[in-house]
C-alpha positions in Angstrom: 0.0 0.0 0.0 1.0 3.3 -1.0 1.9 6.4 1.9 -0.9 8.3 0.7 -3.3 5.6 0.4 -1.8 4.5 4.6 -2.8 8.4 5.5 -6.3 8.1 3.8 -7.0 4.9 5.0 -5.8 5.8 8.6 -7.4 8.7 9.2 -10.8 6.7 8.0 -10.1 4.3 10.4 -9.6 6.5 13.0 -13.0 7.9 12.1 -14.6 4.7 12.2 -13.1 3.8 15.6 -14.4 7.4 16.6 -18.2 6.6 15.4 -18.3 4.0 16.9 -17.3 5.0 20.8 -19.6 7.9 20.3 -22.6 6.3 19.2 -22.2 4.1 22.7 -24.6 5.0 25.4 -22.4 6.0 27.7 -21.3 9.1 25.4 -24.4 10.8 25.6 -25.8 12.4 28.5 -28.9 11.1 28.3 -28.0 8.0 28.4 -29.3 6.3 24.7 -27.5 5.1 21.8 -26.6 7.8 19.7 -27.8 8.7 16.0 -25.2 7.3 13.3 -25.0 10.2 11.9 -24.6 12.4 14.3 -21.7 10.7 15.5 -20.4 10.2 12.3 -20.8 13.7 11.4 -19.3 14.8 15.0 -16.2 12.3 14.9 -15.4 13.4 11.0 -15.2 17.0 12.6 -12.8 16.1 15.5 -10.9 14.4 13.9 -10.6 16.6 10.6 -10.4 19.2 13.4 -13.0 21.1 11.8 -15.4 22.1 14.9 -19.0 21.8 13.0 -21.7 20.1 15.4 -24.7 18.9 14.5 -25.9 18.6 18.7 -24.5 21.3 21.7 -21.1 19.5 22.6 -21.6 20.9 26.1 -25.3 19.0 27.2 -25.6 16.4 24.3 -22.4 14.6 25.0 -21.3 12.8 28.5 -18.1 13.6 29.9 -17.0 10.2 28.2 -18.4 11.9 24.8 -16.8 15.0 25.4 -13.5 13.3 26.4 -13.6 10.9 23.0 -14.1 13.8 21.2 -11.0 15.3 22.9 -8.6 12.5 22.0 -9.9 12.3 18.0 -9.2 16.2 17.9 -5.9 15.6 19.4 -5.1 12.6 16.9 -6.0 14.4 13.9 -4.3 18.0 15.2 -1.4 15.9 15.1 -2.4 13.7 11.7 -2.8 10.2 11.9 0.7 9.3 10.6 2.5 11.7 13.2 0.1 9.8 16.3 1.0 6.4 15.1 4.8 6.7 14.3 4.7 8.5 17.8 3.3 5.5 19.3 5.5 3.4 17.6 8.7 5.1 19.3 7.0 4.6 22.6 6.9 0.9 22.3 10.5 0.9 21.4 9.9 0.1 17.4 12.3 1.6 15.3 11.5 3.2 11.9 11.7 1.8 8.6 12.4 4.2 5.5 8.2 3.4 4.6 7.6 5.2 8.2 10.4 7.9 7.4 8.3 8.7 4.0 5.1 8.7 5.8 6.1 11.1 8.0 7.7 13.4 5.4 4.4 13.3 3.2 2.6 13.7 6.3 4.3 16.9 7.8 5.3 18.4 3.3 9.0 18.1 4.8 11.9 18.0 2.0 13.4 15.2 2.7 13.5 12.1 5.1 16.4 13.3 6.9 16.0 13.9 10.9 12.7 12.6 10.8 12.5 10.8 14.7 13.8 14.3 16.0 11.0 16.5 13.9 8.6 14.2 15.4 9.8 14.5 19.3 10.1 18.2 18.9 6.2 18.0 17.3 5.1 16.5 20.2 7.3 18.4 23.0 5.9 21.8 21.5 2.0 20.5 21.4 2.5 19.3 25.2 3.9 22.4 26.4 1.8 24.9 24.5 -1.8 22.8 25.5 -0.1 23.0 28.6 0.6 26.6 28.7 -2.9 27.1 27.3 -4.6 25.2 30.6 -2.5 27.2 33.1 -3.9 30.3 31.7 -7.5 29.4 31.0 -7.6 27.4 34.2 -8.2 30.8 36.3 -10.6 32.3 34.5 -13.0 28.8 34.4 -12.1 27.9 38.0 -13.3 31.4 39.3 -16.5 30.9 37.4 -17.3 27.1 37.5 -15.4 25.5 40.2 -12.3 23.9 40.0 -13.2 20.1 39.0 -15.4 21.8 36.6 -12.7 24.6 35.9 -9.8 22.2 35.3 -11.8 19.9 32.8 -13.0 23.5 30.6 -9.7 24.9 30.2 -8.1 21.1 29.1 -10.8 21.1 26.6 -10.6 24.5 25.3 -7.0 24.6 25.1 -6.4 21.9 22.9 -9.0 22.8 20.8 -7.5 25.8 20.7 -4.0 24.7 19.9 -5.5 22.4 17.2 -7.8 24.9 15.5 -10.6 22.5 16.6 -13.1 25.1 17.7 -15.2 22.5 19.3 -16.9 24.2 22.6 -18.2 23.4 25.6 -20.2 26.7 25.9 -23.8 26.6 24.3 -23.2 30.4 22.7 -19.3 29.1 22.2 -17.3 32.5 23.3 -20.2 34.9 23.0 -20.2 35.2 27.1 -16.2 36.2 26.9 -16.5 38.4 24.1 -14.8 41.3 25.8 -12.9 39.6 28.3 -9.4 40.0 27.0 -7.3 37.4 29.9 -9.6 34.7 27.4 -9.2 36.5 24.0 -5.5 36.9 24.2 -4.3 33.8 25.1 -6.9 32.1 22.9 -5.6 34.0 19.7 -2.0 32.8 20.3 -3.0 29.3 20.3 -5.1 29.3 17.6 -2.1 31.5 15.6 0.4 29.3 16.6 -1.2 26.3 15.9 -2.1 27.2 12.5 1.3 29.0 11.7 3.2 25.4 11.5 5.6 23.5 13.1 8.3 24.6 10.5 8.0 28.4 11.2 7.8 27.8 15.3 11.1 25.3 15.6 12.7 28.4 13.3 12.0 31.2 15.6 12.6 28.4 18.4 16.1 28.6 17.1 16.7 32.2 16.2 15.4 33.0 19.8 18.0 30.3 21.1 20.6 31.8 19.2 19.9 35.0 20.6 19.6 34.0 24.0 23.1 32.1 23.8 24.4 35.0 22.1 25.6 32.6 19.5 25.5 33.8 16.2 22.7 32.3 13.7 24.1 30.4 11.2 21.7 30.1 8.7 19.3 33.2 7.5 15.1 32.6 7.8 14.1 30.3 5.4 11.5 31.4 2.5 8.5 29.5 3.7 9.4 31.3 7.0 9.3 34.8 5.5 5.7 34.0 3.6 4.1 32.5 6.2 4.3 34.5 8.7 4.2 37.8 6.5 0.9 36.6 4.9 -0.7 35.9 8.3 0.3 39.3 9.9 -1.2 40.8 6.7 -4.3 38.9 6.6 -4.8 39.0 10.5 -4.2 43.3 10.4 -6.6 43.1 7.1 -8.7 40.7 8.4 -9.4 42.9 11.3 -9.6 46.0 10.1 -12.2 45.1 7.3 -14.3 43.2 9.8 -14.4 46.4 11.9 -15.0 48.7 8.7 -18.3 46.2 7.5 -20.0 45.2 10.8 -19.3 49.2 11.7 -23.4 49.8 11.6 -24.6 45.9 11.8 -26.7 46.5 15.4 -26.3 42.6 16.1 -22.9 42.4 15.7 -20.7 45.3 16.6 -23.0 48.4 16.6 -23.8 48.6 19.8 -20.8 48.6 21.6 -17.6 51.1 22.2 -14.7 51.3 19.5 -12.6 49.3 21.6 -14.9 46.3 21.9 -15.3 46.6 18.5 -11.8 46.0 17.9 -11.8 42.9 20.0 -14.6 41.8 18.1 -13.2 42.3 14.8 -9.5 41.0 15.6 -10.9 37.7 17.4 -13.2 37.4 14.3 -10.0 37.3 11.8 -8.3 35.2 14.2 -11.0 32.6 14.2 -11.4 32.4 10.3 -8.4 31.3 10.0 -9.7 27.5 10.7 -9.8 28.1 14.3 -13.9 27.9 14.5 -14.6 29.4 17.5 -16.8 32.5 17.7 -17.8 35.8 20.2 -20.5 37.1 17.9 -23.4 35.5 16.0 -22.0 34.1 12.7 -26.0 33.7 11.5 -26.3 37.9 12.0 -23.2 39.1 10.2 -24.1 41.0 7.0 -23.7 39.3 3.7 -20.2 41.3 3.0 -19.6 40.1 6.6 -20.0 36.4 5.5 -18.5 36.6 2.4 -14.8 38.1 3.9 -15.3 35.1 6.5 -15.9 32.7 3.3 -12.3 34.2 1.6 -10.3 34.0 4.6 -11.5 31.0 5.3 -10.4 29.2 1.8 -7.0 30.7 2.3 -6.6 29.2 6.3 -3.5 28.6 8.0 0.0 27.8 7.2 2.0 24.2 5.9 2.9 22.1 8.7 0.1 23.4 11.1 -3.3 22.1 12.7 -5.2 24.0 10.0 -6.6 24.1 6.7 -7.7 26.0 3.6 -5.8 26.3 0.7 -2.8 27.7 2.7 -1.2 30.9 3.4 2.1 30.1 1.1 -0.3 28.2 -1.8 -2.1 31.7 -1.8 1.5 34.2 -1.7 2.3 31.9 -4.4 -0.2 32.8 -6.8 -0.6 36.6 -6.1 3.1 36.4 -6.9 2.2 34.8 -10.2 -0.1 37.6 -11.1 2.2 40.3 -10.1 4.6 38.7 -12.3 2.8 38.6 -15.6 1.0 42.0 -14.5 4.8 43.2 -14.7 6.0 41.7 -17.5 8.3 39.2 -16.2 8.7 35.1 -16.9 9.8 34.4 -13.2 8.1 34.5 -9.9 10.2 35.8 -7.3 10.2 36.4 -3.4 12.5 37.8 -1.3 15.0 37.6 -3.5 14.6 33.6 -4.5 12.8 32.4 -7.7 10.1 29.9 -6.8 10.6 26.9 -8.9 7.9 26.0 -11.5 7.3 22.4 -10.0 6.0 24.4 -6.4 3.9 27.2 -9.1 2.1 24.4 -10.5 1.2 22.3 -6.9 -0.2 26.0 -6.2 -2.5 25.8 -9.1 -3.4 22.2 -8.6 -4.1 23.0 -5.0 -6.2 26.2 -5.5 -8.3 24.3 -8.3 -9.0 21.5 -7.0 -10.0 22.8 -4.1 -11.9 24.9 -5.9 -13.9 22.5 -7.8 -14.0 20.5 -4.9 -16.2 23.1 -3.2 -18.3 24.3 -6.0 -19.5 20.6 -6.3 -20.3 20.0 -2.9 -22.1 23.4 -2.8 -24.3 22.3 -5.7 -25.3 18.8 -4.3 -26.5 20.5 -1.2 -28.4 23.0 -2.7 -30.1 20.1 -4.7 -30.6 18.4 -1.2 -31.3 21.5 0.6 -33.5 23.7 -2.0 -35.1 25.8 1.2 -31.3 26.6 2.7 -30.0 30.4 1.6 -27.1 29.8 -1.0 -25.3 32.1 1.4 -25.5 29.7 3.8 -24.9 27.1 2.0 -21.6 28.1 0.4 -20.7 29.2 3.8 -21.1 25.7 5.2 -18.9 24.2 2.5 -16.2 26.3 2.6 -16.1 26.0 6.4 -16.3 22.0 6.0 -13.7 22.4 3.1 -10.9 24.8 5.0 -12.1 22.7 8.4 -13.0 25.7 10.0 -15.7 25.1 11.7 -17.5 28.4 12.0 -21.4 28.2 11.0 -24.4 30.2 10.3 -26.6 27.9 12.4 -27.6 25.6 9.5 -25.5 22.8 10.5 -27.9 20.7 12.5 -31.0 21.8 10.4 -29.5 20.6 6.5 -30.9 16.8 5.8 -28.9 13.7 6.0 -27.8 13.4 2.4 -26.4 17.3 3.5 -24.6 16.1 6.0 -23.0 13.1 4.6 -21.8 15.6 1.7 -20.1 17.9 5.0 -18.9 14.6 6.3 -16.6 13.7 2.6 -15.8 17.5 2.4 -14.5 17.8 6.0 -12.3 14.8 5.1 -11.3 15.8 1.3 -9.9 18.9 3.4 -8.0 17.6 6.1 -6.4 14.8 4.0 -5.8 17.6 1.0 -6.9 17.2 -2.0 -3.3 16.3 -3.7 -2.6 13.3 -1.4 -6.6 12.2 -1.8 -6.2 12.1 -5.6 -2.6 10.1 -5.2 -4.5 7.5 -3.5 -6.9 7.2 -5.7 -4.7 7.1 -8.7 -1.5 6.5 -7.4 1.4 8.5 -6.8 2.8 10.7 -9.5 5.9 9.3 -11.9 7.9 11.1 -14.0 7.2 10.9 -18.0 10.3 9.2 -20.1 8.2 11.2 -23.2 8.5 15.1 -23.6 6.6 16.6 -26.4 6.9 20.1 -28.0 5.8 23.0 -27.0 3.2 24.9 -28.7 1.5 28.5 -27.7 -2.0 29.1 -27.4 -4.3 32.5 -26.5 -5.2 32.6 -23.0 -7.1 35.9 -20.8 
């Protein structure tokens, strides 16, 4: 069996495994054997750490449920082949070059090289941050619930908020924090960290070293460092300031309230879209202009290497770099002084139209399901389940079955990718012996 076809196959067994605990009595809090496909629907989501619910995680589920649900966001945070190979070095096994591969298609690395250290320091940095993240929440929830209770909402919250789960405990999610900045803040670095990648963390891990030891760095910031984080500060400082510009007058979103809760409105809301899923105002009241900035920031998501999706920050630099390029009149793409090779130009494309297909089909077959639904909504929906977001207009629960099942295979085309889906499928890419002329044709 091919690597990709091993990921596919895992993470769909990991989902199966998932269904199945959840659909046990003792997961629900009342007690009954739980609809198929609502625990279908709500084990694709952990595990694609998307964050859609079909039921209120907090009262539907039993603290078995919720703590299930837990462990399958935490799995697929860390993707199925970085959980298993982890387990693997636990037991003492060591790796073969098939694991070595898996774990380099797994995490896009370069090469095989220093794979058993990548994945210690993966799992060192997701212990301490979730960590981190319950230390801080724990005070705020303890003060209000009760330590037992307190302890158990910050371990939950944290890790989805590392993991860009967005699954919440809270009926209205974060609406009752909305203002409370000691949540806000430290909620926002997780959910930026998480989705900025592991790549672009160990890097500043070791510049910061470096600095500390007042050794000199020897090597400069890599280019997937540069873009990444550049295009997330941009879209997080657009991302804001738009939100605040177009909910401005919006009475059940941000009207009503002073500038500077406005602001923390508007940041937390482009710090959420970007596949994080959790949410202080009501997604179902923002204006259509509203939903449809959410919808674009939402197909681009986080960064390579992280626990989100979307079409990725870098796949995205890529190709606006590609348009300033022919825009200027030049025949290579370039940033920060390197030249992007063609074979990385054309995974961009392949990425951006697949995906895109991907999501116009799915929006289709639910609006043929759905005829009543709001196409708004609808594409909303998708792109959420697509860039496994997991941010909603409140339709979720309400679309039919066949709607769901469609969520369920786009939550999965999105957290597998669509590139390592069709390998599967087809098999992994060769290189052609044949090379045929090349020819010209009108395009624009």
């Amino acid at each position: 069996m091919t690597v990709s076809r091993s990921i596919c196959f895992g993470f769909l067994a990991v989902i199966t495994v998932g269904t199945i605990l959840l659909m046990m009595p003792f997961s629900t809090s009342s007690g009954m054997w739980n609809n198929p496909i609502v625990a279908l629907f709500t084990a694709t989501s952990a595990v694609c750490v998307t964050g859609l619910a079909v039921e209120d995680t907090g009262t539907y589920f039993s603290f078995w449920g919720q703590l299930f649900l837990l462990m399958l966001v935490q799995i697929g945070g860390l993707g199925y082949m970085t959980a298993n190979t982890f387990l693997l070095l636990l037991l003492g096994r060591r790796f073969s070059l098939k694991d070595k591969i898996a774990i380099q298609q797994s995490l896009d690395r370069p090469g095989i090289h220093g794979s058993t250290q990548i994945l210690r320091s993966i799992i060192a940095l997701t212990v301490v941050m979730e960590i981190t993240g319950i230390l801080i929440l724990l005070p705020i929830f303890n003060a209000d619930y009760g330590f037992n209770r307190g302890l158990w909402l910050a371990v939950f919250h944290s890790i989805n908020s590392w993991n860009n789960a967005g699954f919440s405990l809270f009926s209205d999610n974060y609406i009752r924090y909305q203002f409370y900045l000691p949540l806000i803040i430290p909620v926002s670095i997780l959910i930026i960290l998480g989705g900025i990648g592991y790549p672009v963390i160990f890097e500043m891990y070791l510049w910061m070293r470096d600095r500390l030891l007042k050794k000199p760095y020897r090597t400069v910031f890599s280019l997937n460092f540069k873009v990444a984080t550049s295009t997330t500060l941009a879209l997080l400082v657009i991302g804001t300031i738009s939100f605040l510009f177009i909910e401005l007058r919006n009475p059940a979103t941000f009207g009503t309230v002073s500038f500077g809760n406005r602001l923390v409105l508007a940041w937390f809301q482009s710090v959420t879209t970007r596949t994080a899923g959790f949410n202080t105002i009501d997604i179902g009241q923002m204006t259509t202009a509203g939903l449809f900035l959410t919808i674009a920031l939402m197909f681009i998501g986080a960064s390579p290497g992280g626990t989100g999706g979307g079409i990725k920050t870098t796949t995205a630099r890529v190709l606006a770099n590609c348009t300033k390029t022919i825009l200027q009149g030049k025949e290579e793409v370039e940033m920060y002084q390197r030249q992007v090779p063609m074979s990385l130009i054309l995974k961009a494309i392949g990425v951006v139209v697949s995906s895109t297909l991907t999501v116009i089909l799915a929006t289709i077959l639910i609006s043929v399901t759905d005829p009543a639904v709001n196409f708004i909504q609808i594409f909303f929906e998708v792109i959420s389940a697509f860039a496994t977001v997991g941010l909603s207009t409140g339709i979720t629960a309400s679309i039919s079955a066949t709607g769901k099942l469609i969520l369920i295979v786009t939550m999965f085309v999105g957290r597998v990718g669509i590139l390592l889906l069709m390998a599967a499928l087809l098999g992994d890419p060769r290189p052609r012996a044949i090379h045929y002329p090349e020819e010209t044709l009108l395009v624009g």
